[in-house]
N, C-alpha and C positions, 0 to 999 in steps of 0.2 A: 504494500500500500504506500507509494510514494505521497511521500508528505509536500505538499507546495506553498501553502503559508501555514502560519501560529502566531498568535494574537490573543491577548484576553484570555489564555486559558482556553483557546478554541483552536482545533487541527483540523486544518484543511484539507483534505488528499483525493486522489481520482485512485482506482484501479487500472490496472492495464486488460484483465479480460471483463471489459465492459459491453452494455448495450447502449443503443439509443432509447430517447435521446441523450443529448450531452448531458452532462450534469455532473457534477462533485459532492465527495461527502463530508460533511462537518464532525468533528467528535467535542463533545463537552463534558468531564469529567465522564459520568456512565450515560450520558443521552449519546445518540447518534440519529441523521438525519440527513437526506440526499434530496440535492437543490437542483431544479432546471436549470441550467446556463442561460437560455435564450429567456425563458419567459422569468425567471428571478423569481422560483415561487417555491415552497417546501412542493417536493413530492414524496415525498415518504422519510416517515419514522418520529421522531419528536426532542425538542430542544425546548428551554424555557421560551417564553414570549419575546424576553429583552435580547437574549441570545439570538434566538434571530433573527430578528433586527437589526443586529451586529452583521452578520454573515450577509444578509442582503444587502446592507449598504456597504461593505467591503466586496458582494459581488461587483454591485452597479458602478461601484469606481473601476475594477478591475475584468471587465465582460469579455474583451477583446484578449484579454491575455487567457484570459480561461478557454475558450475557444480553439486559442493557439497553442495551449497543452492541450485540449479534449484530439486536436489533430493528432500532436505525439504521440495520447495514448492508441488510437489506432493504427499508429504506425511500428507501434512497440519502439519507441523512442526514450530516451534521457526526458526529463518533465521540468519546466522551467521553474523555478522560484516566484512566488508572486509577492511584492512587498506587502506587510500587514497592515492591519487597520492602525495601529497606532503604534 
């Protein structure tokens, strides 16, 4: 599970044998949660309220690079770093 940011006590990572759509998953402490890329929404699992809030607005600053890892993971590539929320 390549990690791509961490922030807040929140881990960011994609898998490499993933499906569509795009998306990445969030870890906070024992919650876990996988976020659309395109549409910036919870698709599954559960995080507090404030937490994601955090993860969407650190998608929405960062959409395009998320994108340009979701490529590498289908290419079975190295996964770029994304700078954190804060």
């Amino acid at each position: 599970m390549p990690e791509i940011s961490r922030f807040l006590g929140i881990i960011i990572s994609m898998y490499y044998n993933e499906h569509t759509p795009p998306h990445f998953h969030a870890k906070y402490g024992e919650f876990r949660a996988s976020f659309s890329i395109n549409e910036l929404k919870l698709i599954e699992g559960d995080l507090p309220k404030r937490i994601i809030s955090l993860v969407l607005e650190w998608a929405f600053l960062h959409r395009e690079e998320l994108l340009e890892d979701w490529e590498l993971v289908e290419r079975k590539d190295e996964l770029k770093k994304i700078e954190p929320l804060v």
